[in-house]
C-alpha positions in Angstrom: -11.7 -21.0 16.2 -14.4 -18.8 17.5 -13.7 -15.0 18.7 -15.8 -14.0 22.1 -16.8 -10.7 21.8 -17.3 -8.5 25.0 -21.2 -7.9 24.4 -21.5 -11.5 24.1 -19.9 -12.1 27.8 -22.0 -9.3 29.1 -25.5 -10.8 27.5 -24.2 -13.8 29.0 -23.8 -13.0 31.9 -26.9 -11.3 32.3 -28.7 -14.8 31.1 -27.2 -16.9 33.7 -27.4 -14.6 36.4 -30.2 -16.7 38.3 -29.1 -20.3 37.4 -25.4 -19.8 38.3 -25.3 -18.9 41.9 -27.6 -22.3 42.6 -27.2 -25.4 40.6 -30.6 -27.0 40.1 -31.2 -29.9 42.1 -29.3 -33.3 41.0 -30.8 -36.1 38.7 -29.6 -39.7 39.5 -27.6 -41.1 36.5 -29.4 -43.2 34.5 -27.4 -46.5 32.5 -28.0 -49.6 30.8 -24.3 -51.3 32.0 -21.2 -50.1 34.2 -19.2 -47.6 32.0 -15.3 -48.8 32.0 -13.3 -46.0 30.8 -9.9 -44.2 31.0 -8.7 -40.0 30.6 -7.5 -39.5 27.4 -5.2 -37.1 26.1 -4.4 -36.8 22.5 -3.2 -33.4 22.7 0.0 -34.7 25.0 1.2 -37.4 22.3 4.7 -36.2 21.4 4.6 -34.2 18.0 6.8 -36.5 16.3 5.0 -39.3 16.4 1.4 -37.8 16.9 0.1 -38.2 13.2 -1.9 -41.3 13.3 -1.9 -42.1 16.9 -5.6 -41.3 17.4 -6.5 -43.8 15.0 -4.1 -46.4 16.5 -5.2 -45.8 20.4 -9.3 -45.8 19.5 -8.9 -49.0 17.9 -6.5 -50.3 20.9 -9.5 -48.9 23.3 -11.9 -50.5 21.5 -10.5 -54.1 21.4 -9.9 -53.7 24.9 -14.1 -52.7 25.6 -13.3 -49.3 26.6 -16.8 -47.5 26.6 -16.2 -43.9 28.1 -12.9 -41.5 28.1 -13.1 -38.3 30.2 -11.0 -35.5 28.7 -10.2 -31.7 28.1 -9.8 -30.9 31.8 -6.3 -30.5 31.8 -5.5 -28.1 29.2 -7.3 -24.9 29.2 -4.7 -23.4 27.3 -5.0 -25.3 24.6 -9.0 -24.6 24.3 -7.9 -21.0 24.4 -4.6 -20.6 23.2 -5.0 -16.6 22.9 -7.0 -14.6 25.1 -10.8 -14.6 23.6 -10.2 -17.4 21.1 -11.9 -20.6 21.8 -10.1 -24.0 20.0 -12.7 -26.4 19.5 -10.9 -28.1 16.0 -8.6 -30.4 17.7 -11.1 -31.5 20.5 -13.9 -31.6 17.7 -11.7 -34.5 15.9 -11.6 -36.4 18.9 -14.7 -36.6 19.7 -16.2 -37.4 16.5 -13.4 -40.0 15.4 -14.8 -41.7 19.5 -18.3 -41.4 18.0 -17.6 -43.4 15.4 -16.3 -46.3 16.9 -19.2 -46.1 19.5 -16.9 -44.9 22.7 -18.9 -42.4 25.1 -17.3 -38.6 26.0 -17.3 -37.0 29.3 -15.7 -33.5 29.0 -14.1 -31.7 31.8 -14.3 -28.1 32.4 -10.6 -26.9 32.3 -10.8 -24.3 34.7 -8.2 -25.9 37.6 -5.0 -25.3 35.7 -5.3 -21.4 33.9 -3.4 -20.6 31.3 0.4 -18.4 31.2 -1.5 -15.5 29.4 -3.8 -15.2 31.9 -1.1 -15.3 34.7 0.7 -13.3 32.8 -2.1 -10.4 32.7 -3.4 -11.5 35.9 -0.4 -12.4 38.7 -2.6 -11.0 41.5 -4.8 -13.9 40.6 -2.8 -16.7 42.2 -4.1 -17.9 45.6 -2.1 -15.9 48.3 -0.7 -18.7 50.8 -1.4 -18.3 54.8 0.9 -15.5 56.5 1.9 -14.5 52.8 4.9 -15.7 51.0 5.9 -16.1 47.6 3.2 -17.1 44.9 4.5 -18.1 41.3 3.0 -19.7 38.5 4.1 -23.3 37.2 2.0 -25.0 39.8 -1.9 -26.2 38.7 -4.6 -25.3 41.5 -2.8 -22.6 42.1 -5.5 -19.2 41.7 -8.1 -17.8 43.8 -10.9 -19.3 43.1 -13.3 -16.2 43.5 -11.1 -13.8 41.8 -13.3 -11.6 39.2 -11.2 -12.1 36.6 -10.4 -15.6 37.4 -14.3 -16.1 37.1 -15.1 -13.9 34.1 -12.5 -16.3 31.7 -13.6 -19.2 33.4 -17.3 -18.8 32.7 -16.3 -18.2 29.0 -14.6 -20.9 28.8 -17.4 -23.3 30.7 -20.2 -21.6 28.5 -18.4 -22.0 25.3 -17.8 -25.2 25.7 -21.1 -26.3 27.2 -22.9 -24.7 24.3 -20.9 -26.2 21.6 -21.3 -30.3 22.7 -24.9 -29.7 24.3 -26.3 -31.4 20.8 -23.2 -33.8 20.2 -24.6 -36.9 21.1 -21.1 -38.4 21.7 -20.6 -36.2 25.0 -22.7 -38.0 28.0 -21.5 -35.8 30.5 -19.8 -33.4 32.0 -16.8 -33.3 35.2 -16.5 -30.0 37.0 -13.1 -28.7 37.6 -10.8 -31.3 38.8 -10.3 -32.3 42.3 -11.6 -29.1 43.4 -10.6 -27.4 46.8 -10.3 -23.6 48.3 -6.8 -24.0 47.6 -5.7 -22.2 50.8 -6.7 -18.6 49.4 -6.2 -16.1 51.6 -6.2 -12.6 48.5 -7.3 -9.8 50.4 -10.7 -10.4 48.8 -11.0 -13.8 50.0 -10.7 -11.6 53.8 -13.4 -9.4 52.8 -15.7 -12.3 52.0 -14.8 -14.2 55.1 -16.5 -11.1 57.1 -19.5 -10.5 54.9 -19.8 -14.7 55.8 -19.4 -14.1 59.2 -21.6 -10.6 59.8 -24.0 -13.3 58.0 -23.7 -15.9 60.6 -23.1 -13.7 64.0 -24.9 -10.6 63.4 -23.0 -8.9 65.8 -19.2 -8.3 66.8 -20.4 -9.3 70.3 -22.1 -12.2 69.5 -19.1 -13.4 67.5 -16.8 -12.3 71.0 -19.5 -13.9 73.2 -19.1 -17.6 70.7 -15.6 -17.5 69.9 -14.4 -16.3 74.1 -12.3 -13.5 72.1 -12.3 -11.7 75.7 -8.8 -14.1 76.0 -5.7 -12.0 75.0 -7.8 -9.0 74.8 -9.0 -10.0 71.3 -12.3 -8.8 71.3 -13.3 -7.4 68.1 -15.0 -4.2 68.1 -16.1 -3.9 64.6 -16.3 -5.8 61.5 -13.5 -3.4 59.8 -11.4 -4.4 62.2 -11.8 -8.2 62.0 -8.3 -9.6 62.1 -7.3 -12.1 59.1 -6.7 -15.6 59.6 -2.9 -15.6 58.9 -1.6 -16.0 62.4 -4.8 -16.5 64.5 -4.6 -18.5 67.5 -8.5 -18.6 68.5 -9.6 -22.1 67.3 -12.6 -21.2 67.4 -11.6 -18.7 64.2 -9.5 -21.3 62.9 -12.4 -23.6 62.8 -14.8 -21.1 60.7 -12.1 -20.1 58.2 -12.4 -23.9 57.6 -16.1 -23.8 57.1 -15.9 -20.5 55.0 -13.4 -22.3 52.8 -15.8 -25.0 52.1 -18.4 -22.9 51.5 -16.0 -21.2 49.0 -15.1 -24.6 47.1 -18.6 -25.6 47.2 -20.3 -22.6 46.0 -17.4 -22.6 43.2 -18.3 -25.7 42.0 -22.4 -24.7 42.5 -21.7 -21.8 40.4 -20.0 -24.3 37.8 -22.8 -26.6 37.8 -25.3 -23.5 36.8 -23.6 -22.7 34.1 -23.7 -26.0 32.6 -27.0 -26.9 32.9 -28.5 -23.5 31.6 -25.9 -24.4 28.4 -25.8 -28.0 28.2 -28.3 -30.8 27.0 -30.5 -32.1 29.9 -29.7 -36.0 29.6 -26.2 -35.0 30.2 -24.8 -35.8 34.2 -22.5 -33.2 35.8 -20.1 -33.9 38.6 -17.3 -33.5 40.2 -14.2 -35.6 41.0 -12.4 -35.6 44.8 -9.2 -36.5 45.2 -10.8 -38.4 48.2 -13.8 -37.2 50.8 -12.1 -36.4 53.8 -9.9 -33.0 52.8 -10.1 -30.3 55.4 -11.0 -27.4 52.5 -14.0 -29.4 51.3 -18.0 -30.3 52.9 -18.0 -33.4 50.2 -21.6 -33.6 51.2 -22.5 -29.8 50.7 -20.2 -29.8 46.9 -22.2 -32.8 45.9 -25.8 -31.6 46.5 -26.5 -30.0 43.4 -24.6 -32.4 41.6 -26.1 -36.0 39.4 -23.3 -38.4 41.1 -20.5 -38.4 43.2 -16.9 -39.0 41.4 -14.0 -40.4 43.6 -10.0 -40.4 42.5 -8.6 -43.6 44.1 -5.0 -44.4 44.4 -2.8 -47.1 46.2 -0.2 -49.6 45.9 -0.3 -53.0 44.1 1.6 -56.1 45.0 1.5 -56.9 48.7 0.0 -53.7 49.5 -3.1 -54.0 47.5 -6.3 -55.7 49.8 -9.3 -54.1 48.7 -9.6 -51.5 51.5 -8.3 -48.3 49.8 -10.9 -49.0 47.3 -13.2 -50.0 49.8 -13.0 -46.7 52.4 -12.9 -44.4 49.3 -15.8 -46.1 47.8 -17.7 -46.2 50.8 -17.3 -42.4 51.6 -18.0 -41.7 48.2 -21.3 -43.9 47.8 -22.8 -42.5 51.6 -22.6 -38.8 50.0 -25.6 -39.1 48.3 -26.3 -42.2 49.3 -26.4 -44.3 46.1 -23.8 -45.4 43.1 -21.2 -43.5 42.5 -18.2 -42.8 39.9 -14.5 -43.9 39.9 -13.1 -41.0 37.9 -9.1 -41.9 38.2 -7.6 -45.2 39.4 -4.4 -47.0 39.2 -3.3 -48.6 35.7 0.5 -49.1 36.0 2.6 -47.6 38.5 1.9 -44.0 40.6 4.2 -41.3 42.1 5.4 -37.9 41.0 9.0 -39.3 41.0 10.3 -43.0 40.1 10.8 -43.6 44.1 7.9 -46.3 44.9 6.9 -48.0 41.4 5.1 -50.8 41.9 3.1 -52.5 39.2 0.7 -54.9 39.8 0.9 -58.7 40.2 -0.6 -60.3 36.9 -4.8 -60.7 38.1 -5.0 -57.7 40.3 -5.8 -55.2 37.5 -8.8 -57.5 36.7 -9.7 -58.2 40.5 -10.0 -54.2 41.3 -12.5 -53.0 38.9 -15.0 -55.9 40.3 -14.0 -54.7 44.1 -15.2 -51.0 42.9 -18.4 -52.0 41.5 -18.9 -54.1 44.8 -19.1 -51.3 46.8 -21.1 -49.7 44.1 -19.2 -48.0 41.5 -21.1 -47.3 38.3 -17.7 -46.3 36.0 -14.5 -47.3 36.9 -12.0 -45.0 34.8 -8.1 -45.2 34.5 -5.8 -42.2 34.7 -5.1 -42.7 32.1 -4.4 -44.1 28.5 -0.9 -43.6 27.3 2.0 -42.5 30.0 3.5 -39.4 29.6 6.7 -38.4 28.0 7.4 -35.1 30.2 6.0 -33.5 32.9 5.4 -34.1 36.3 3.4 -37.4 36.2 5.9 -39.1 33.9 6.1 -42.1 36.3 2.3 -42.3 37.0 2.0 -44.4 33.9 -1.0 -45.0 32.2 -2.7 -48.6 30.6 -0.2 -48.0 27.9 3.5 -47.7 28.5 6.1 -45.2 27.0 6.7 -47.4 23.7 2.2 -47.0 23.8 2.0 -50.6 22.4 0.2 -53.5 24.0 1.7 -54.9 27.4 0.8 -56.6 30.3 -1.5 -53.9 31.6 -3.3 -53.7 28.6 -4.4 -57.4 28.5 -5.6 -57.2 31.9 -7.7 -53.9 30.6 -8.9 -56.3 27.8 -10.1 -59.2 30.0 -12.0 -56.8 32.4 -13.7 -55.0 29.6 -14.9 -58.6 28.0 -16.4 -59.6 31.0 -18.2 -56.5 31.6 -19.5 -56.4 28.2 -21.3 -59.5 29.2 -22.3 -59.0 32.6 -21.7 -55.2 32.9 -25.8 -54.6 33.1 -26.0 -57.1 35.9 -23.7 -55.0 37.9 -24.7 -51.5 37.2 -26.5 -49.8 40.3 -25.8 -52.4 42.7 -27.6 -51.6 46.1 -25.9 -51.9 49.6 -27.7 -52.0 53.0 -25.8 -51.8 55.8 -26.3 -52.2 59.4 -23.4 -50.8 60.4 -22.4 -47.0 60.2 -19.4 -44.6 61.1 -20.1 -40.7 62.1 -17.8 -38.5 59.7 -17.3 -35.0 61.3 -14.6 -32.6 59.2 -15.2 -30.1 61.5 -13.9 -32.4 64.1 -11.0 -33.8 62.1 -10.2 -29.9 61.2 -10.4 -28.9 65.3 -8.6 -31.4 66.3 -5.9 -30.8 63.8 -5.6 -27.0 65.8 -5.6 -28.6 69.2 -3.7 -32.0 68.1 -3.3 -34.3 70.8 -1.0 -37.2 69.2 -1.1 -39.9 66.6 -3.3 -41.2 65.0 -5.0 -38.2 64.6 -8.8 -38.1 63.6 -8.9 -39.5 60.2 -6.3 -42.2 61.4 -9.4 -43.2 64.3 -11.7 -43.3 61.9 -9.8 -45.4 59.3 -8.2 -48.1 62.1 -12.5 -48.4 62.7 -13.3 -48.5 59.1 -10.3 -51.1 58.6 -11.5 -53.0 61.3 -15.4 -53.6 60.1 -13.7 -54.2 56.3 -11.0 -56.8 58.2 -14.2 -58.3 60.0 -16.6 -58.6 56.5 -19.2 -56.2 57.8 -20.3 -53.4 55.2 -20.5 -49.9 56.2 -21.7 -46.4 55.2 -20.9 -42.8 56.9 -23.3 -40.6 57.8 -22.3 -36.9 58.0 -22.1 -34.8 61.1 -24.2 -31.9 59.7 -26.7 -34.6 57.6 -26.7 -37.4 60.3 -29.6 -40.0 60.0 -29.0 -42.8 61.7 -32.3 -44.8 60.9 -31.5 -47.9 59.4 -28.5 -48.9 61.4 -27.6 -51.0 64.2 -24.4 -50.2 65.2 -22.7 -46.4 65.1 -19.6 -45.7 65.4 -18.2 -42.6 66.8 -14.9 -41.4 66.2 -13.7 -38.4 68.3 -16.4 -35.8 67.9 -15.0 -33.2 69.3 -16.9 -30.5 67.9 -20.8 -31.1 68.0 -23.7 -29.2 68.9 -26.3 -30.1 71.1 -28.5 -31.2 68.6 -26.2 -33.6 67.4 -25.7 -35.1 70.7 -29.2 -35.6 71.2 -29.8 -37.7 68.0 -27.1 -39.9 69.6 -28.7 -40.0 72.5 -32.0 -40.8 70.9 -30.2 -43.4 68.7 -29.5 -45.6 71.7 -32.5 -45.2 74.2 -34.1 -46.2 71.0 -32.4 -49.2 70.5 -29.2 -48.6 69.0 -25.3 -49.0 69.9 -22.8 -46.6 70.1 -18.7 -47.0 70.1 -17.2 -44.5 70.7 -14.1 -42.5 71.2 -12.3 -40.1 73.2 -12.4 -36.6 72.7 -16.2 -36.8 72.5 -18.7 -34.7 73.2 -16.0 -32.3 74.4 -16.5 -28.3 72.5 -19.9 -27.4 71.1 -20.8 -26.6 67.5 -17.8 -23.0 67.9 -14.8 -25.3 68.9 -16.1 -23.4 72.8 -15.1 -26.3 75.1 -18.1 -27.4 77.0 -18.3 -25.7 80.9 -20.1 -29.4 82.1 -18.2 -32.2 82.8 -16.5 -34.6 80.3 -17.8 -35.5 78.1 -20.9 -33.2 78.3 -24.1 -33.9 77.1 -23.1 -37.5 76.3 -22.5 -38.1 80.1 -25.3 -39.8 81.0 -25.7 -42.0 78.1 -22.2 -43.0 78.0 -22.7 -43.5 82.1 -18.9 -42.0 82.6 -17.5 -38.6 83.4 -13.8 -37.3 83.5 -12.1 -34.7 84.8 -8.7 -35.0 83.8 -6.7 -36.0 80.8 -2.9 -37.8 80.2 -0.7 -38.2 77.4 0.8 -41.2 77.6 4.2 -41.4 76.7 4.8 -45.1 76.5 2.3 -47.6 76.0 0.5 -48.6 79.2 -1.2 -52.4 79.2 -4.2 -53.3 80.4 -4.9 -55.4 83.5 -5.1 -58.7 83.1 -5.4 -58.9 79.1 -9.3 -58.4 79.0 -9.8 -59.0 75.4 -7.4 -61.8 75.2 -5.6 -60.6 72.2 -2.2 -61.4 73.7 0.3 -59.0 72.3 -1.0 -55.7 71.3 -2.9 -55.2 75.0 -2.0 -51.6 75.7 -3.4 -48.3 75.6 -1.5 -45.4 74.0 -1.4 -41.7 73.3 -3.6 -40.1 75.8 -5.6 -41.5 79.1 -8.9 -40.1 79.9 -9.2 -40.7 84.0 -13.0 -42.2 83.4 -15.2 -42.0 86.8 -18.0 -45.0 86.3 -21.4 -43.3 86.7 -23.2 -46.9 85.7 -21.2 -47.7 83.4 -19.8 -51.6 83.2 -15.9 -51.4 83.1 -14.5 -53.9 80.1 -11.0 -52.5 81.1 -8.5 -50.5 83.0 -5.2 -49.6 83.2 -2.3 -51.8 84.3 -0.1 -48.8 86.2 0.5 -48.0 90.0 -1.0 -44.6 89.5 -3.3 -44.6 86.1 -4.7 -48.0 87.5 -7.5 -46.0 89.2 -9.1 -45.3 86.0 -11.1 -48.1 83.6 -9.8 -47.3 79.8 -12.6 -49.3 78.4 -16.9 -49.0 79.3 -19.8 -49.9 78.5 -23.3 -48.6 79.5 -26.5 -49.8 78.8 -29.4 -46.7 78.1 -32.9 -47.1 77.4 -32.9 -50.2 75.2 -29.3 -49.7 73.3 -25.8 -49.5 74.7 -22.6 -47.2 74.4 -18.9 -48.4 74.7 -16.4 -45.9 75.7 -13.3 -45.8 74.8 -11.6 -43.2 76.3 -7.6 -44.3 75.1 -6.4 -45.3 71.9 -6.3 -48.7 71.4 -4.8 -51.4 69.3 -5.7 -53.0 66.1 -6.4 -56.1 68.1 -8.3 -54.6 70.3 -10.7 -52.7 68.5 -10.8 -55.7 66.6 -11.8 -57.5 69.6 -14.5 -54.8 71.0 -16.3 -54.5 67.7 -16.5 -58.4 67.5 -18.2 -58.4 70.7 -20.5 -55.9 69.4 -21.5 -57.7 66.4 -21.7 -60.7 68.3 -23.9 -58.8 70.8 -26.3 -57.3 68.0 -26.7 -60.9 66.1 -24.4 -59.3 63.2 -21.9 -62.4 63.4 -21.8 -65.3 61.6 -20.4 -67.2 58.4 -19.0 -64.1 56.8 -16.7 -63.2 59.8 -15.4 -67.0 59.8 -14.0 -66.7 55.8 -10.2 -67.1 55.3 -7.9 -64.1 56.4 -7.7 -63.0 52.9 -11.0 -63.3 51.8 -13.3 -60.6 51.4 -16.9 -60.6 51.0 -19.6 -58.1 49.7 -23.4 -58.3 49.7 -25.7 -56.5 47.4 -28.9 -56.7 45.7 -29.0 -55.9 41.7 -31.5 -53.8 39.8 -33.3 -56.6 39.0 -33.9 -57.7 42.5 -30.8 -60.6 42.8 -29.0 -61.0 45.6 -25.2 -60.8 45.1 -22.4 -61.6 46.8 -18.8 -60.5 45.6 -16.0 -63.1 46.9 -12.9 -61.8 46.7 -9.0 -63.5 47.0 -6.7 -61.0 47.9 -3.8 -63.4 48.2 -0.9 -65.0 45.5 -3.1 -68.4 46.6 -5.5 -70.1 45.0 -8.0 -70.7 48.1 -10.8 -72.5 49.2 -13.9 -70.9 49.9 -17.1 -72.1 51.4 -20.0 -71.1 50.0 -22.7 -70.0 52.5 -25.2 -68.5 50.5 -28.8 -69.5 48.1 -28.2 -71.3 45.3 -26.3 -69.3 42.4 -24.2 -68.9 39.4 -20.8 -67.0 38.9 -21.6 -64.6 36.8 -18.2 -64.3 35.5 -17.6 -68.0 34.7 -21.0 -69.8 34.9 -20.3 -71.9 37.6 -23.3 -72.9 40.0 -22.7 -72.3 43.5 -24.5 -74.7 45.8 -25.2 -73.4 49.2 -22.8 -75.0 51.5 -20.5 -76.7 49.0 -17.2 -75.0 48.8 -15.4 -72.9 45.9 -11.5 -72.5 44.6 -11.3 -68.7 43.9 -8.0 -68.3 42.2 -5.1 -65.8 42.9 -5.9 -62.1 43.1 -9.6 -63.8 41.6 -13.3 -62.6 42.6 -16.5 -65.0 42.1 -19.5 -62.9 41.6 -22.6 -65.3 42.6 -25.9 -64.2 41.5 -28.6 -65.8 42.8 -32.0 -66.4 41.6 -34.0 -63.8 42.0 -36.4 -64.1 45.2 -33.8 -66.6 46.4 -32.8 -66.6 50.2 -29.7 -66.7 51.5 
């Protein structure tokens, strides 16, 4: 147990005073095969029976090809039981005893969950909610995250433990935090930093009055003393840049992080950081990752009938566009999830097997479990790990075993798989976050952007996201635009440019409608995008039944309707694909498309059904040459393309169903990697129930 003395924190912090505020730039992760792992926590083992049991679960793990566990995030207070007092015994004994039996360590930094002492000395610590209200301790995540005292024990803690495995050849890496967000701070200090952010950004009081129309109400704000606190604002405009400021705060927390551990820790290890998934309001997943080595992704979802691919597949492909190559699964599904016994659902026998080969398809590098050995108390009791309560061998564990003796055979054929795409899907959070002030019905924006993203993954067509405030669409075909409500102008252009260039737009309602402030635009709907989309409106209806469309223009029978809201769209060259079926909202087409410079842009200017997207992005692809054998697979067939390391084209065939099925094979001449099988192009496969056939074909083969 070592004792911190206070000269030691001050020298320290002296030391890391230039690397901390900015992470150095990130290094891709380098590895010879995909690294199949699970958390670990030997510390929660029940006293009783906790003699022994590290011995008994390493040699479970390493029967079962476990290469990697991730631990020590959870339990700061056991690091530092006593104020000052750094643990490193029982940790040391773990690591060394995975070592020996040649299983990898990734260490988290266990500063998300803080201790009782430190509440105890420290109450004003804890995150003060919006509008007040009680704050209490027993819940993690639960501090302010820029707190100076919060900050000073948590960059002992990171420091110590940095320094102490930097030459432990066992620890490979290191996971920020966990799941890291703003938490919804809003401590009187947290206020005071929100100015200094904004005096940054506006200069002036006017000039934040002038952007943010505070002349409305009388709010104008006459100096930056007197700046009002978010807790019952009504300007969105303000609402919106709290929301940026509180990214900025989770990002420059996890920055800050990041410093610390490289200026302590070996170089060849990686640092990241794990999201719960990419699309919460408090975090810019794009911004936190930039001065991290890889992106790490939590994904959850039901088995059984439930289970498809897509969670995996959504997640993955947010997670893999952040910085645009592979990426981590940090936490996935072993048994059953929940924080009560409500909704257990453990898988059907193959699907454990099927979903580690449908992460690495969409370019997953580890794939880890939360977590080994289920819990005994708690509030995760029923989100059981590969090991049951009795922690002996069970079905879950044999489906751990068969996944981790096929990757040790082809797991360096798989590792840093690369994905092209021609299809892409513009992610704004400030949009989702503005339109989440000004709702105007379900599905909100995230819901949009997942019926698309469900849609493409329905149709077989991979697809990446490209970031409002990074967005490059070179490359791509096709772009799809969910509601971007808030953009600025030079946004819009790049769209613009996109299709007179050659590219096609969908897009959505809501568009084009407030600039970069949340300020809604003083030109007609939908603004700068008027001419390109070759529409304009003026007016706007909920709808508060569904309304069909004339005629059934996409043919999809039942499901032709419009619902939640009714742009009244004025053709302005536009072709109309189709309007309203109503006595009064039949003036108006729901449906457009325009052709600028050499692209196109479809309109949709309602919300419509899964068959109908379904139907407009088929005509699309059908449009752009992007249709053929893969759209034409069974129902429950999934297919991905990539190209391996070594230069092999891949293709991932995947049989979400209880059936065995029939598959045509439509591809060059390959073998499965997983069973040997040759695949002849346009013979036909079985893939089994809840199976996946992984055909690699020879390298400068075509397709």
């Amino acid at each position: 147990m070592t004792v911190f003395r206070p000269w030691y924190v001050a020298s320290m912090l002296s030391l890391l005073a230039a690397t901390s505020a900015n992470a150095q730039p990130d290094r891709p992760v380098k590895l010879d095969t995909i690294l199949y792992g699970t958390a670990y926590y030997n510390e929660y083992v029940p006293a009783p029976i906790r003699e022994g049991r590290l011995e008994k679960d390493i040699s479970l793990m390493k029967q079962a090809g476990i290469t990697v566990v991730r631990m020590g995030e959870s339990t700061w207070a056991t690091w530092e039981p006593v104020e000052g007092r750094i643990d490193f015994a029982w940790m040391d004994k773990v690591v060394a005893a995975m070592g020996k039996a040649g299983i990898k360590v990734i260490l988290g930094t266990p500063t998300y969950s803080i201790p009782v002492w430190m509440y105890a000395k420290h109450p004003d610590m804890l995150a003060r909610p919006l509008g007040g209200g009680e704050t209490s301790y027993g819940m993690r995540q639960n501090m302010n995250i820029d707190d100076s005292n919060y900050r000073r024990y948590a960059e002992r803690i990171v420091v110590a433990l940095a320094r102490h495995y930097r030459d432990n050849p066992t620890v490979i890496g290191w996971q920020l935090d966990n799941e890291t967000s703003a938490y919804g701070s809003s401590n009187p200090g947290v206020h005071r930093d929100f100015v200094e952010w904004l005096k940054a950004r506006y200069k002036t009081t006017q000039a934040l009055n002038d952007a943010w129309l505070l002349t409305y109400w009388g709010q104008n704000v006459d100096s930056w003393e007197n700046m009002p606190t978010r807790d019952r604002a009504n300007n969105p405009s303000l609402k919106l840049a709290w929301s940026r400021f509180q990214q900025y705060r989770a990002s420059r927390f996890i920055a800050w992080q990041a410093g610390l551990v490289r200026a302590n820790a070996r170089s060849d290890q990686f640092i990241f950081q794990n999201h719960t998934h990419q699309t919460e309001a408090e975090v810019d997943a794009h911004d936190m990752d930039k001065p991290l080595d890889v992106t790490g992704t939590d994904i959850y979802f039901d088995w059984q009938d439930g289970y498809d691919g897509w969670t995996q597949t959504f997640q993955g492909d947010l997670a893999r566009s952040i910085k645009k190559r592979n990426y981590f699964v940090v936490e996935t599904n072993a048994q059953t999830i929940g924080w009560d016994a409500k909704r257990q659902l453990p898988p059907y026998d193959g699907q454990m097997y099927q979903d580690v080969f449908t992460d690495i398809s969409n370019g997953a590098n580890m794939v880890s479990y939360w977590h080994w050995a289920s819990l005994h108390n708690g509030q995760e009791i029923y989100w059981k790990g590969v090991l049951g309560h009795d922690l002996k061998p069970n079905r879950s564990y044999a489906e751990v075993s068969r996944v981790g003796a096929a990757l040790k055979r082809v797991g360096s054929d798989l590792v840093d798989l690369k994905r092209k795409n021609d299809v892409a899907i513009l992610y704004s959070v400030d949009s989702m976050n503005a339109l989440s002030f000004m709702p105007y019905g379900d599905p909100n924006y995230v819901g949009v952007m997942r019926q698309f993203h469900r849609t493409l993954y329905d149709a077989n067509v991979g697809t990446d996201f490209v970031a409002a405030d990074d967005a490059d669409f070179t490359g791509y075909r096709l772009l799809i635009v969910p509601a971007l409500y808030v953009a600025d102008d030079a946004l819009l252009e790049k769209i613009r440019v996109f299709v007179r260039q050659g590219g096609h737009v969908i897009m959505t309602f809501k568009s084009g409608v407030s600039d970069g402030e949340s300020m809604v635009r003083t030109d007609t709907a939908p603004g700068p995008l008027r001419d390109v989309a070759g529409i304009s409106y003026q007016e706007v209806s909920t709808l508060t039944k569904p309304l069909p469309f004339k005629g059934d223009p996409f043919k999809v029978g039942g499901g032709n309707a419009a619902t939640t809201i009714a742009e009244f769209l004025k053709l302005e060259g536009a072709q109309e694909l189709a309007r309203y079926d109503h006595p009064f909202f039949g003036q108006w087409p729901a449906v457009t498309r325009h052709g600028y410079g050499k692209g196109s842009l479809v309109y949709e200017g309602t919300v419509v059904d899964d068959k109908v997207q379904a139907a407009i992005i088929t005509n699309e692809l059908k449009q752009l040459g992007l249709y053929g054998k893969d759209q034409q697979l069974p129902a429950r067939v999934r297919i991905k393309h990539a190209t391996s390391r070594r230069g092999s084209p891949m293709h991932f065939i995947f049989n979400y169903s209880s059936d065995a099925l029939n598959v045509p094979y439509g591809y060059g001449a390959a073998r499965d990697l997983l069973t040997g099988q040759a695949l002849a192009p346009g013979a036909s496969t079985v893939v089994p129930a809840w199976g996946v056939i992984i055909a690699q074909e020879e390298q400068g083969q075509k397709s």
